[in-house]
N, C-alpha and C positions, 0 to 999 in steps of 0.2 A: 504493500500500500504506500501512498505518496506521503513522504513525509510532510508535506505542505499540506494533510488534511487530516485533521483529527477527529473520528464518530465522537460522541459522547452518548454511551450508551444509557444514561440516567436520565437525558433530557433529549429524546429521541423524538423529533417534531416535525411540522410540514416546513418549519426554519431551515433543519437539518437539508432535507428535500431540496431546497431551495438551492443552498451552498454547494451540495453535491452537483447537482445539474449546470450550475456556474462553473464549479471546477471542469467539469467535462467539456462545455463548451470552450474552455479556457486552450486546455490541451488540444481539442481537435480541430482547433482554429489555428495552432501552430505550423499545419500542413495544410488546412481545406480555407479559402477564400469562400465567404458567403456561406451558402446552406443552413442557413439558421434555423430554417423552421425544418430543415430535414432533422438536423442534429433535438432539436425538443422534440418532436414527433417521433424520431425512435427511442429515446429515452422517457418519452409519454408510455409508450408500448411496452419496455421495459419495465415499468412501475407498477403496468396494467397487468402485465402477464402474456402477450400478445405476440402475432407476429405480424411480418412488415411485408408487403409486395413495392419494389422499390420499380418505377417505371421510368426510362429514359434514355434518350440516346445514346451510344457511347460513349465514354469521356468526361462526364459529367460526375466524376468521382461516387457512383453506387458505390462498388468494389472497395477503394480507398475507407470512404466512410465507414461501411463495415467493420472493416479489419481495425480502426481505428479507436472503435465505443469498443471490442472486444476487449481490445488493449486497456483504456481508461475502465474498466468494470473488472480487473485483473481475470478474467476467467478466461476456459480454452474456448478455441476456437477452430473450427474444419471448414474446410471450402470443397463444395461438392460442383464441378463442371458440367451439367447436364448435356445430354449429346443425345441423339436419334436411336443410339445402338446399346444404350446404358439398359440394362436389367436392374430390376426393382430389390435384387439381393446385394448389387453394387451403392445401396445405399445403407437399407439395412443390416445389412451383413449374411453369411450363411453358417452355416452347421459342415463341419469337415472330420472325414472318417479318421479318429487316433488308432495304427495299428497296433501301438505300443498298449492304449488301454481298451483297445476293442470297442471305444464309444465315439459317440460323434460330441462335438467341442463346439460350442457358437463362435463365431468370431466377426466381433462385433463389427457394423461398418462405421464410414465417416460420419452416419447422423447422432453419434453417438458423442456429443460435444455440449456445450453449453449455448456459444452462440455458432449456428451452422447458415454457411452463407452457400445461397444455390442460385450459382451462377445460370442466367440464360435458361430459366425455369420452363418457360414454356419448348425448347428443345429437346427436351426426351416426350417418350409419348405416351399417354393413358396409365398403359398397364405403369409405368415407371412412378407418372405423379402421383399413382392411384396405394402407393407405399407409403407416402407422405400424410395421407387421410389420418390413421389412427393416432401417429405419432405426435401431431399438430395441433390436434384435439384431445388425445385421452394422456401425450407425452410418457408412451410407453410402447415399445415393439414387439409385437405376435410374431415367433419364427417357429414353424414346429409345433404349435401347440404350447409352447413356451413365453410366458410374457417376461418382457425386461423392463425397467422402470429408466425414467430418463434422470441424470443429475439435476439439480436444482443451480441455476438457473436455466432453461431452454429455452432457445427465441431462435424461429426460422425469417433469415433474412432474406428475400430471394430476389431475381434483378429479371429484368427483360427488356426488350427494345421494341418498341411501338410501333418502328416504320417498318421494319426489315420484317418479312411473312414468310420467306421463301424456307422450306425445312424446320419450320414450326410447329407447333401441337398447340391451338388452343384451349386454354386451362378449364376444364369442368366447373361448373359452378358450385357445385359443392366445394372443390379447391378452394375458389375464391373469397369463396364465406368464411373461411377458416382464419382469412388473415385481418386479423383488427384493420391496418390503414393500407391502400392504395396510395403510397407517395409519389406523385406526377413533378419529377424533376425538368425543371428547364436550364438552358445557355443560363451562363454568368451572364451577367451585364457587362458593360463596355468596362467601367470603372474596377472590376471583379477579375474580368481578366488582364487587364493591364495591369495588376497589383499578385497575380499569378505568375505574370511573366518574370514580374521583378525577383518575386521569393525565390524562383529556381532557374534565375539565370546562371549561377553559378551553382547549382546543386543537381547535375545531371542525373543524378544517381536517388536524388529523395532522402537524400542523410538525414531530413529532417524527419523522417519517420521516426526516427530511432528517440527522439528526444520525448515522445509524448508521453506521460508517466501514466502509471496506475490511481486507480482517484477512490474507488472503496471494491469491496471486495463481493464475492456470494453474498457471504454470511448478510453485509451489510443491504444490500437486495431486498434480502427478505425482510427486513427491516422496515424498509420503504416501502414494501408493498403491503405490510401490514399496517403501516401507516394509512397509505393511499385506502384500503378498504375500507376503514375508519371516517373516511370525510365523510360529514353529514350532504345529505341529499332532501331535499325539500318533498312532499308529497307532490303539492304543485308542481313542484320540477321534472319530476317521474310520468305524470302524464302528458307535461312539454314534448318527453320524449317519444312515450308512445303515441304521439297524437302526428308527431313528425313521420313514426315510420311507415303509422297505417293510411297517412296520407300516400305515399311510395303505392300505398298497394289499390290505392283507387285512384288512380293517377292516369286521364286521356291518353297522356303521352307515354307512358309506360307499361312496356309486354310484361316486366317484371318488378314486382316490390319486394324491399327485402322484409326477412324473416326477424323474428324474434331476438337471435342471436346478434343482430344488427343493432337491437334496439338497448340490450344488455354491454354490449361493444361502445354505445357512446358514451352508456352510465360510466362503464368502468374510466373510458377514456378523462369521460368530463375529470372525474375525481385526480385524477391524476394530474390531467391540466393546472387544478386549484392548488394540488398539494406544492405544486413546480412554480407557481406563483404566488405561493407563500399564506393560503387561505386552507381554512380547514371545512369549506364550507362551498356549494358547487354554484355558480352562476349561467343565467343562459348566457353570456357571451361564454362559458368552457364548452356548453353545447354546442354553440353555434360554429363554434371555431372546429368540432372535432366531426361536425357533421357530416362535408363534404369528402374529408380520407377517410372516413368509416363508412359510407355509402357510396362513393361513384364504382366501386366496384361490385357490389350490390344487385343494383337496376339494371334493369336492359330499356332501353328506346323503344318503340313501337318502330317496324320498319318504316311505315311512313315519315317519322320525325326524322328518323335515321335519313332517309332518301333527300329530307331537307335540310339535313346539316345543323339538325338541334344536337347539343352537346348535354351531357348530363349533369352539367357544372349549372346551367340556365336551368335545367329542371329543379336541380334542389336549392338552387338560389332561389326560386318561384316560391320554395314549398317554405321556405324557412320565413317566406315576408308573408307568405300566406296564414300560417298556421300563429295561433293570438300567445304574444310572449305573458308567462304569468308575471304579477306586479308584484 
């Protein structure tokens, strides 16, 4: 752990929360220009329990980012390559005959990590993403008739590319539901990358990787997320939410509204938002704000909205001015 951060395990608060997620940004602003809200929004999801579908072009530091919160939250870390030809026991792992003891041995795969980053998700196909289902949801793998439980913390962070279609698998909807936020990363700004060029004009190599420290540990995780559980939530507030999601589901423009799990997805989110903001208490701007990464991957368009170029950014911007904020 950083010597620059001391828990206090006596006075264990949504302060603490605070301080940590400053620390974190602190560090991985030492290498990433901008992403601010990428950087709170995965550590939103860490606090929640969750996991991440990170969407963006190449380049745009998905990857980097990653391996970077892995580092700042001291725990391991695996990077799983997804590809066309991957078999679903290339993640899980399998069971290998010992002749020495005449039994078969599991041996474990790469999803067997704390934070697992799966590159280029939608590149392997069904039967493959279709391994990720139990583990993502119940964080435990069935091999054999055999369940394995996963380490404490587990977060799947997975990446894909928006434009490029060619030798892709479109992700199951079921997949999609699985992962708390849809982060839609765009280009730096002009100012973002001019300020990028400078940092590693002379560091061809990324040296500065190396300098970003550790900021609290597991143990301390669970801490926070036992914190984060604890934020009070408003009645009133509770049906803000359900009133947002089952709007989704009677919705003109929408083939699809999301589920329940959607609506449980923002609570956990909102809470998390308040603790990282130093409230122990939920507000609808934490709703509001956690709306659009907890549902655009959710809904589906009606094809005709599709055919006219409505975006599901305008749909739940629609729903959030539509639906009455409690006072």
């Amino acid at each position: 752990m950083n010597d620059n951060y001391s828990w206090d395990d006596d006075q264990a608060s949504v302060a603490e929360i605070q301080k940590v997620v400053d620390k974190v940004r602190d560090e991985v602003q030492k290498v990433i220009i901008g992403q601010d809200s990428l950087i709170e929004l995965i550590m939103v999801s860490v606090f929640a329990g969750g996991h991440v579908l990170l969407e963006g072009v190449p380049g745009v530091a998905k990857t980097l980012a990653s391996k970077l919160m892995a580092k700042t939250l001291n725990v391991d870390f695996s990077r799983i390559q997804f590809t066309p030809d991957m078999m679903p026991s290339d993640v899980t792992g399998t069971s290998i005959y010992n002749m020495q003891t005449a039994k078969f041995a599991f041996n474990k795969g790469p999803v067997f990590s704390n934070m697992v980053l799966i590159d280029e998700i939608n590149r392997a196909p069904a039967k493959t993403q279709a391994s990720l289902f139990e583990v993502m949801e119940e964080k435990q793998v069935t091999v054999d008739g055999n369940t394995y439980k996963m380490a404490f913390p587990f977060m799947v962070i997975a990446t894909q590319n928006p434009i490029e279609q060619e030798g892709t698998y479109k992700l199951p909807e079921a997949q999609l539901d699985r992962f708390l936020f849809r982060i839609q990363l765009d280009y730096p700004s002009l100012e973002e990358e001019q300020e990028i060029l400078r940092r590693f004009r002379n560091d061809f190599s990324k040296k500065q990787i190396g300098e970003v420290q550790a900021v609290i540990n597991a143990k301390e995780v669970e801490k926070c997320q036992r914190i984060v559980e604890k934020i009070h939530v408003k009645d009133e507030l509770l049906d803000y939410i359900a009133a947002i999601t089952l709007n989704t589901r009677n919705n003109g423009d929408l083939f699809l509204g999301a589920s329940p799990r959607a609506s449980l997805s923002i609570m956990q989110a909102a809470k998390a938002v308040a603790a990282i903001n130093g409230r122990d208490f939920v507000t609808p701007d934490d709703i509001q704000y956690v709306a659009f990464p907890v549902l655009n991957h959710r809904i589906i368009l009606t094809p005709e909205r599709e055919m006219e170029g409505m975006d599901v950014r305008d749909v739940i911007k629609d729903i959030i001015a539509k639906v009455e904020v409690p006072r």
